[in-house]
VOKOLMI-567172 format. One record per residue (C-alpha): residue number from 1; chain; x negated, y, z negated. Coordinates in nm, 2 decimals, padded with zeros to 4 digits. Layout:
! VOKOLMI-567172
+-----+-------+--------+--------+--------+
|  nr | kette |      x |      y |      z |
+-----+-------+--------+--------+--------+
| NUM |     A |      X |      Y |      Z |
...
+-----+-------+--------+--------+--------+
//
This chain:
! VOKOLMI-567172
+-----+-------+--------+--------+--------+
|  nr | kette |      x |      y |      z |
+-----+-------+--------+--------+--------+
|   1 |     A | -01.99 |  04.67 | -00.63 |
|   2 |     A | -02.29 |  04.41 | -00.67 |
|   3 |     A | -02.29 |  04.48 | -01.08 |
|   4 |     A | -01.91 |  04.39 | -01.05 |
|   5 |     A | -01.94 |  04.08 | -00.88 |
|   6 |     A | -02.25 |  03.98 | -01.11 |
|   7 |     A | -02.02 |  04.00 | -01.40 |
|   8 |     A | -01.80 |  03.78 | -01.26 |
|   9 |     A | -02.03 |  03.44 | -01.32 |
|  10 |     A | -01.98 |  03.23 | -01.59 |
|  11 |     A | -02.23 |  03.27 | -01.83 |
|  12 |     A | -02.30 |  03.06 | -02.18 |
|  13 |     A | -02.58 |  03.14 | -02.47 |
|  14 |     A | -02.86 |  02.87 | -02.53 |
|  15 |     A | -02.96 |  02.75 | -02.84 |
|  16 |     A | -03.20 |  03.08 | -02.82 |
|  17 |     A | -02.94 |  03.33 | -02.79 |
|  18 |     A | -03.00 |  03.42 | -02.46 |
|  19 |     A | -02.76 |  03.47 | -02.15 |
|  20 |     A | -02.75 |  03.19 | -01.86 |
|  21 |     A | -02.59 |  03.08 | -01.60 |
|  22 |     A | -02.36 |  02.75 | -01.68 |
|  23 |     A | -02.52 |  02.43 | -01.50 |
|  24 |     A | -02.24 |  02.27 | -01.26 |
|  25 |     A | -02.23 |  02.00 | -01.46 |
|  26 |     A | -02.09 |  02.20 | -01.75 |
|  27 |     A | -01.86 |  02.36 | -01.52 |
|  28 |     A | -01.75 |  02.02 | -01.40 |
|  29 |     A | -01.71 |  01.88 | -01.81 |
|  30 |     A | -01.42 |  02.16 | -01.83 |
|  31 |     A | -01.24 |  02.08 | -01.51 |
|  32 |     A | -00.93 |  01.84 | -01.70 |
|  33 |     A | -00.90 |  01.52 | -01.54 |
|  34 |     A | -00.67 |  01.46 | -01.28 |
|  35 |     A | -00.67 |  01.81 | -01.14 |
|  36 |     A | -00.87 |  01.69 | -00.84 |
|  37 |     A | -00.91 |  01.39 | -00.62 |
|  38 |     A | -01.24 |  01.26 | -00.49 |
|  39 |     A | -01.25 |  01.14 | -00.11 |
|  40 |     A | -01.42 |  00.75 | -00.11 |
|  41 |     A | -01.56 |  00.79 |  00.22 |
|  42 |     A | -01.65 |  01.21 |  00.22 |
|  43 |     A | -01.69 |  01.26 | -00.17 |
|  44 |     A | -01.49 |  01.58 | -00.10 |
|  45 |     A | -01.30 |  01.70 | -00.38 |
|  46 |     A | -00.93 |  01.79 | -00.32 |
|  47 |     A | -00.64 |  01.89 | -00.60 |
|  48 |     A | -00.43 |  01.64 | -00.63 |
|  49 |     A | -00.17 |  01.87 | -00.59 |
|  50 |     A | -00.27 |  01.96 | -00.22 |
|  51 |     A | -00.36 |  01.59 | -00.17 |
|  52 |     A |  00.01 |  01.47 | -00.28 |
|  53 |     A |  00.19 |  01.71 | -00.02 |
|  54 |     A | -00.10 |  01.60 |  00.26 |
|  55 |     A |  00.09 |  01.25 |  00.16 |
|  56 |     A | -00.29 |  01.13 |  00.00 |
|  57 |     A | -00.45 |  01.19 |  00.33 |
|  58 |     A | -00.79 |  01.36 |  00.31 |
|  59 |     A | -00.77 |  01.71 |  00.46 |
|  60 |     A | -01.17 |  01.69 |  00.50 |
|  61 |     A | -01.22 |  01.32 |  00.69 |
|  62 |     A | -00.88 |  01.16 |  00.74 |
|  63 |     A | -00.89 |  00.94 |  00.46 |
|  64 |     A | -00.61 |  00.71 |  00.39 |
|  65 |     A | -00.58 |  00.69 |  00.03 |
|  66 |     A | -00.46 |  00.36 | -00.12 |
|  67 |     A | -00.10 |  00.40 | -00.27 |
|  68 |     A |  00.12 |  00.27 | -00.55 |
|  69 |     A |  00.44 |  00.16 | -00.44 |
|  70 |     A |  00.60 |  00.47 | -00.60 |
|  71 |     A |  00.38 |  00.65 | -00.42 |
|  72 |     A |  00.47 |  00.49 | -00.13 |
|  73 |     A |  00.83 |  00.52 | -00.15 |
|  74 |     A |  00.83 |  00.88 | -00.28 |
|  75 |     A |  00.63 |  00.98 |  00.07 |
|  76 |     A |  00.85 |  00.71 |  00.30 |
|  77 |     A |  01.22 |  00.68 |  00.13 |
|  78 |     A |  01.46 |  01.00 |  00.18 |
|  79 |     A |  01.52 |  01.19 | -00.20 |
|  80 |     A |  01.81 |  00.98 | -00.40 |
|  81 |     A |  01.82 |  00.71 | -00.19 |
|  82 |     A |  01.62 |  00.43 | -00.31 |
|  83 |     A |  01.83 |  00.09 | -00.50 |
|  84 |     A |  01.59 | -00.12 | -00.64 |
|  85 |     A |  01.67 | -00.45 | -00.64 |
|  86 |     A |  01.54 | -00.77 | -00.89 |
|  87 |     A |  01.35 | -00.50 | -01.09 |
|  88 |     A |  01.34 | -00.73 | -01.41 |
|  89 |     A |  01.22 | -01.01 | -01.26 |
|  90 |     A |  00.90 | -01.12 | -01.39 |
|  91 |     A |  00.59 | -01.35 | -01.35 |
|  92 |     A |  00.54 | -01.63 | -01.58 |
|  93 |     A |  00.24 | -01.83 | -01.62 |
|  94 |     A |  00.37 | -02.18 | -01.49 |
|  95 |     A |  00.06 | -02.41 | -01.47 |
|  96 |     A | -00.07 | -02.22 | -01.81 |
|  97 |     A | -00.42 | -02.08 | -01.72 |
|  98 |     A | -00.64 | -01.94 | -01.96 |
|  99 |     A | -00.60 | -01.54 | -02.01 |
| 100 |     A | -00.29 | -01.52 | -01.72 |
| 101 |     A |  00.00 | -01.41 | -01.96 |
| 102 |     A | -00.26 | -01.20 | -02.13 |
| 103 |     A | -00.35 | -01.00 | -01.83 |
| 104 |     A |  00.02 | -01.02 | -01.73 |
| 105 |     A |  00.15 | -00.85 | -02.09 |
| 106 |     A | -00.14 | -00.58 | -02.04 |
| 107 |     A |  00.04 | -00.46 | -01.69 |
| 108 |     A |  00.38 | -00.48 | -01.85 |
| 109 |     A |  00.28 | -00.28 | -02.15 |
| 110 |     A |  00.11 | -00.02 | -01.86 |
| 111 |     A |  00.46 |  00.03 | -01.69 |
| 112 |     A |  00.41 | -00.17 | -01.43 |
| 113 |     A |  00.64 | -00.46 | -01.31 |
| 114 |     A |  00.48 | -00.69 | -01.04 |
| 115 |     A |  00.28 | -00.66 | -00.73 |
| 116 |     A |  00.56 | -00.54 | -00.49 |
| 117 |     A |  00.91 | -00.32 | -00.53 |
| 118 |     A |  01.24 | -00.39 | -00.29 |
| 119 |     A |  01.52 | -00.23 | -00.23 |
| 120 |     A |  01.76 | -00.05 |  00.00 |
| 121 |     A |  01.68 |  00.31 |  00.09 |
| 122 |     A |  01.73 |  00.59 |  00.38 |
| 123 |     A |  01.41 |  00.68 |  00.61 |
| 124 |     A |  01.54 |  00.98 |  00.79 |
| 125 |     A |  01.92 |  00.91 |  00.75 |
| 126 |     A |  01.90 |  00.54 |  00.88 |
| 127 |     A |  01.92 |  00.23 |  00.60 |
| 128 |     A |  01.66 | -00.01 |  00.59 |
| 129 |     A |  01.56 | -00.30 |  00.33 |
| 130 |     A |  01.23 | -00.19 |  00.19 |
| 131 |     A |  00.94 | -00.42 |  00.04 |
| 132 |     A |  00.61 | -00.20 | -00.12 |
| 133 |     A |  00.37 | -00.40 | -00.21 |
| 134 |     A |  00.11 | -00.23 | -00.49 |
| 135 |     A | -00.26 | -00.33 | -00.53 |
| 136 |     A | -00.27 | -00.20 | -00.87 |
| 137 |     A | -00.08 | -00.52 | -01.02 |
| 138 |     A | -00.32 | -00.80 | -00.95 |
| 139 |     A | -00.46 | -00.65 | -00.66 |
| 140 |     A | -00.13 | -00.72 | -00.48 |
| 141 |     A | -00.17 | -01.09 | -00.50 |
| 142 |     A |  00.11 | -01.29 | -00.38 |
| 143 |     A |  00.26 | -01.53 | -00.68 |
| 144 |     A |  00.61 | -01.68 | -00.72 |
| 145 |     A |  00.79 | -01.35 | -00.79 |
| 146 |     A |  00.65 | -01.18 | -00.53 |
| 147 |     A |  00.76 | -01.45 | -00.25 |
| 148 |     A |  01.10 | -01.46 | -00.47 |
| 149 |     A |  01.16 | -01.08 | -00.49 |
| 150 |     A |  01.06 | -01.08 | -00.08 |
| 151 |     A |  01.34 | -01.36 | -00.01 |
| 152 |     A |  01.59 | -01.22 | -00.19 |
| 153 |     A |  01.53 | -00.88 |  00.01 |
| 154 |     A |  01.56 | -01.03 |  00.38 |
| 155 |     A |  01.84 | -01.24 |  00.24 |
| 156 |     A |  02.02 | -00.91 |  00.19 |
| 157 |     A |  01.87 | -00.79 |  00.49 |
| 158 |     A |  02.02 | -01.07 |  00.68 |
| 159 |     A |  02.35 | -01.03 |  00.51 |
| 160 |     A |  02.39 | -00.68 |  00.56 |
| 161 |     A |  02.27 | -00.65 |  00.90 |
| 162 |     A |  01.99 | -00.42 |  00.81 |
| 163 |     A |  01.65 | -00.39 |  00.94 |
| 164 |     A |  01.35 | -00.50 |  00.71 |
| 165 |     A |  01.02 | -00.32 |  00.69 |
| 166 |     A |  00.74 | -00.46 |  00.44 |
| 167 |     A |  00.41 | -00.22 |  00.38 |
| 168 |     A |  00.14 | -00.49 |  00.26 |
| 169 |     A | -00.19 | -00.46 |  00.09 |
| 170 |     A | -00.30 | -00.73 | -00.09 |
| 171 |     A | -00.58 | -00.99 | -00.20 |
| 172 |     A | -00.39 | -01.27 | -00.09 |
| 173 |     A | -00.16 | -01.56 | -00.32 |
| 174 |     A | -00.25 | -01.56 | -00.67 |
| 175 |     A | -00.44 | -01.84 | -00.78 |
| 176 |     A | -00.36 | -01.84 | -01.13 |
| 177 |     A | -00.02 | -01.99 | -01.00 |
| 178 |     A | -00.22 | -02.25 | -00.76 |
| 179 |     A |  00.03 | -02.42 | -00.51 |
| 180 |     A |  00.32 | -02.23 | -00.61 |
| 181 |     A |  00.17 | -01.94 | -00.45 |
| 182 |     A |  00.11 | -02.05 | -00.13 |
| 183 |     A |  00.47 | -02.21 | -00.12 |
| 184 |     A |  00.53 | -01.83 | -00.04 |
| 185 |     A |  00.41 | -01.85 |  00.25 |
| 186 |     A |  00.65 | -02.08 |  00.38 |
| 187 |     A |  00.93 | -01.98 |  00.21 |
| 188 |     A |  00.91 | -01.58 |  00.32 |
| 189 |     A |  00.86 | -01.68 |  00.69 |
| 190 |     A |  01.14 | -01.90 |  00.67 |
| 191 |     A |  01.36 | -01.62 |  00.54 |
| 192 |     A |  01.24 | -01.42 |  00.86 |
| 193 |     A |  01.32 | -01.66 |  01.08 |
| 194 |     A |  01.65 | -01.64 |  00.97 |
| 195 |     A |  01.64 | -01.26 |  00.96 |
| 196 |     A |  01.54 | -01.27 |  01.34 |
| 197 |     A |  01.77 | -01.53 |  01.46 |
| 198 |     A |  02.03 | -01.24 |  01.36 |
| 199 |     A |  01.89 | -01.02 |  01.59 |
| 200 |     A |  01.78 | -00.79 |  01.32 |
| 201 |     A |  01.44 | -00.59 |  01.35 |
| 202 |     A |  01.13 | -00.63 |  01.11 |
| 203 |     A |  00.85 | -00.38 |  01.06 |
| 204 |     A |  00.56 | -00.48 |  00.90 |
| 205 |     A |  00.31 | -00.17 |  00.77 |
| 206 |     A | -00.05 | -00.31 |  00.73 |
| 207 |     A | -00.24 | -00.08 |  00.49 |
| 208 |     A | -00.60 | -00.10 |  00.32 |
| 209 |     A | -00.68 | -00.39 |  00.22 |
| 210 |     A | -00.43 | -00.69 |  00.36 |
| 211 |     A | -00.59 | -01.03 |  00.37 |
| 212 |     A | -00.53 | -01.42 |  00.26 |
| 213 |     A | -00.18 | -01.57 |  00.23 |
| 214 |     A |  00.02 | -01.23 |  00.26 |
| 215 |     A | -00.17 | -01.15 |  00.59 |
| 216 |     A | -00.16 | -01.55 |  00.73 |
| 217 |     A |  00.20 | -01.53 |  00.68 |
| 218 |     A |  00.49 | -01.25 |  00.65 |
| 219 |     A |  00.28 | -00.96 |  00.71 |
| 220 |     A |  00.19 | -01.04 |  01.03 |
| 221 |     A |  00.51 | -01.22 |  01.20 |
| 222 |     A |  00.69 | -00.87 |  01.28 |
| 223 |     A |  00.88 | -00.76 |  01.56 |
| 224 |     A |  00.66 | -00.46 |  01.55 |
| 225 |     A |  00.32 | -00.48 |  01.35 |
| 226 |     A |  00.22 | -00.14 |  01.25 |
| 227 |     A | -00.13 | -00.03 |  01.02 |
| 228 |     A | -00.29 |  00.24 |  00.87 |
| 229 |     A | -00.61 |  00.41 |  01.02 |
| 230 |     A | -00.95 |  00.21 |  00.89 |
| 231 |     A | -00.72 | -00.06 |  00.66 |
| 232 |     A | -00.91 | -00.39 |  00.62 |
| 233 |     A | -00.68 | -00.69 |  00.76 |
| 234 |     A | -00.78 | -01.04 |  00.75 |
| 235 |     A | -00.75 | -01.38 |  00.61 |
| 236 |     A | -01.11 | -01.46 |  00.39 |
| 237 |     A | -01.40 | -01.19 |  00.33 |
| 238 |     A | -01.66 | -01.15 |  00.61 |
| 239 |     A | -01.90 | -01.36 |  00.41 |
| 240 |     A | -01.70 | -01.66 |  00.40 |
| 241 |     A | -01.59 | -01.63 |  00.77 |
| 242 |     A | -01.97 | -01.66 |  00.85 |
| 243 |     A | -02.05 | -01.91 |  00.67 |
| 244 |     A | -01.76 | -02.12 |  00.79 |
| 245 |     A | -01.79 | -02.10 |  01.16 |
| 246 |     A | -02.20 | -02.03 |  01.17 |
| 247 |     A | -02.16 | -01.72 |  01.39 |
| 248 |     A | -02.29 | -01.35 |  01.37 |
| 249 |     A | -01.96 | -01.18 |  01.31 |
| 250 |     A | -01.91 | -00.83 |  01.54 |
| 251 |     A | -01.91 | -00.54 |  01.30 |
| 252 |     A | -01.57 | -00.37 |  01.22 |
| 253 |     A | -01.39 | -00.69 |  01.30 |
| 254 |     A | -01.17 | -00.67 |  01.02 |
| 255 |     A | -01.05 | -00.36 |  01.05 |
| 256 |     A | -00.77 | -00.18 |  01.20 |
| 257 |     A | -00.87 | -00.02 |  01.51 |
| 258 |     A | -01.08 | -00.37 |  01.59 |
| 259 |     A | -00.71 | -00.53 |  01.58 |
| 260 |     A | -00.54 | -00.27 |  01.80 |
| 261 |     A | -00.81 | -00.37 |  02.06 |
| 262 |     A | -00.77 | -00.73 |  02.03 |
| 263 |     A | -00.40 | -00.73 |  02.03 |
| 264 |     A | -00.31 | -00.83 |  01.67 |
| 265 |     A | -00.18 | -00.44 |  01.61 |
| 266 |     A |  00.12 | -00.26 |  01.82 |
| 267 |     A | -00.05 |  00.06 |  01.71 |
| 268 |     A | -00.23 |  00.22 |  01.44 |
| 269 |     A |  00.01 |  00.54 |  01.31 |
| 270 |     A | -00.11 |  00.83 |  01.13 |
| 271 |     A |  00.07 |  00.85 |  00.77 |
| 272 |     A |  00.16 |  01.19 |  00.89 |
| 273 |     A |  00.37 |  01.05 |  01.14 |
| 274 |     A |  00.53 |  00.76 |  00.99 |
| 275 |     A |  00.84 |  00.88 |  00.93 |
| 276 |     A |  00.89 |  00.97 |  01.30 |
| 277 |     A |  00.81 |  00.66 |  01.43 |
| 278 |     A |  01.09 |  00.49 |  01.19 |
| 279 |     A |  01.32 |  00.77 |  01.33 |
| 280 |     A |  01.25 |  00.63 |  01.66 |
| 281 |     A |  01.24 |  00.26 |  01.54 |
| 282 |     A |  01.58 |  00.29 |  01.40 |
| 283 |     A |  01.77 |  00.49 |  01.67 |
| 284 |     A |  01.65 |  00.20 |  01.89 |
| 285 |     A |  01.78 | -00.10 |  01.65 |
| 286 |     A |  02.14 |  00.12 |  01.62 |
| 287 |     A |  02.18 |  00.17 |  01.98 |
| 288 |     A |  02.15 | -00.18 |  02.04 |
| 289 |     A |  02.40 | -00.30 |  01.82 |
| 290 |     A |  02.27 | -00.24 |  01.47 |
| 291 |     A |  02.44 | -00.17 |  01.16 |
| 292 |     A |  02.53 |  00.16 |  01.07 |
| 293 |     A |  02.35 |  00.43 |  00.92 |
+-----+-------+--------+--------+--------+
//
C-alpha cells in the first residue's frame, strides 16, 4: 500500500536523467490562471469556482472581496431581471487634460463602460432602482456621467415610486474633470431630496474602499446606511487627515466596524445575508404604502 501511494507523486527527470520530485514552484507554473483566487488578507488560495458560489467571501478568514458591478448584480439582482438604463452614455474629456481620453478609450476598448451601472431589477421578488458602482473604471471615481447616470436613476426612482439602493466604492470625484465633478455632489443629493420628500426609501451599501466626494455626499445621506465587514469609508487618506488637524488619529478609524461604533453605520451585514435584509427592507417600504412588487 505505501509503494502505491509513492507512485502517486509527481515526479520530472533533471538534466541528469534522474527521477525527482517536482519543486512546488513547478507544480504552481502548471496551475492555469484563473483557476484559483488568493485571499489579500490570509494568502489562502480558493478556486474561484468555490469562491464565486461563497459570493467572493473567503471561506478561510471572511474576506470580502472587492467586486465589479456585474459581479455585484449577478450575486444581489434576481436571474432575468436586471434593465440597464443610460448604458451608452459616456465620459468625455471636457476641460481636455493630458492622457484622459486616452485612458478613457483603453477602458472602452476593455469592455468596460464607466465607473457605475443603473437599472431596475428584482431582489427577492420586490423592485428596486439599482446603482453599482465599480472600482475597476477609474477606481470608481465620481465624474459627470457618473452623477448624470445616478440622477437619472432616482429621477426614475422618484417617478415610479420605487425604492433606491446605491452600493459605493470609490476614490472619490474625478479630477481630470475638475469642478464638474464635484458639481455631483450637489446635484445627486438634490435628486434625493426629492426622492425622500416622496416618501420613498434609500439604501446606501458602503463597500471597500468609499471615500472623497461619493462618501461626503450621496453615499452617506440614506434612510438606512448599510457596509461591508472591514470596508474603508472616509473623506481624505489617514495621512492627510493628520496633517490637517495635527492630531494622533485612533487606529481603525476609517473603517467599518469604527463607524458602527460611532454612529455613522446602521449596521455592518455579512454579504451572506444581504439579500435577506433587502427582503425585510422591502416588505417594510410595501406595507407602508410602497409601490408594488
Amino acid at each position: 500500500m505505501l509503494d502505491f501511494f509513492k507512485s502517486r507523486k509527481k515526479k520530472v527527470k533533471d538534466f541528469q536523467g534522474a527521477v525527482r520530485l517536482r519543486t512546488s514552484e513547478e507544480v504552481t507554473a502548471q496551475i492555469p490562471d484563473g483557476l484559483y483566487e488568493k485571499c489579500p488578507k490570509c494568502d489562502g488560495n480558493t478556486l474561484a469556482s468555490d469562491l464565486k458560489i461563497a459570493r467572493f467571501v473567503c471561506p478561510s478568514c471572511g474576506y470580502h472581496f472587492r467586486l465589479t458591478a456585474r459581479q455585484r448584480l449577478e450575486i444581489t439582482v434576481d436571474d432575468g431581471t436586471f434593465e440597464e438604463m443610460n448604458r451608452d452614455l459616456k465620459s468625455t474629456n471636457p476641460l481636455d487634460m493630458p492622457g484622459y481620453q486616452e485612458k478613457l478609450d483603453e477602458l472602452y476598448e476593455d469592455g468596460l463602460q464607466e465607473a457605475i451601472v443603473t437599472g431596475i431589477g428584482k431582489i427577492d421578488g420586490y423592485r428596486w432602482a439599482i446603482a453599482v458602482m465599480d472600482s475597476t473604471f477609474l477606481m470608481g471615481s465620481m465624474g459627470t456621467v457618473v452623477g448624470e447616470k445616478i440622477v437619472k436613476l432616482i429621477e426614475h426612482a422618484t417617478k415610479d415610486k420605487l425604492p433606491l439602493v446605491i452600493f459605493s466604492t470609490s476614490d472619490g470625484a474625478r479630477m481630470q474633470e475638475g469642478a464638474l465633478s464635484l458639481v455631483q455632489m450637489a446635484k445627486t443629493t438634490a435628486a434625493l431630496g426629492k426622492h425622500d420628500k416622496a416618501g420613498l426609501l434609500y439604501v446606501s451599501v458602503l463597500t471597500d474602499p468609499t471615500f472623497g466626494g461619493v462618501s461626503a455626499s450621496f453615499a452617506t445621506v440614506a434612510d438606512v446606511i448599510l457596509a461591508e465587514p472591514e470596508a474603508l469609508i472616509g473623506f481624505a487618506g489617514p495621512r492627510v487627515i493628520k496633517q490637517t488637524i495635527k492630531q494622533v488619529l485612533p487606529a481603525g478609524f476609517q473603517s467599518s466596524e469604527f463607524l458602527l461604533e460611532h454612529g455613522f453605520v446602521d449596521r455592518i451585514v455579512l454579504r451572506s445575508d444581504l439579500n435577506e435584509v433587502f427582503k425585510r427592507l422591502s416588505k417594510t417600504f410595501h406595507a407602508q404604502g410602497g409601490e408594488a412588487s
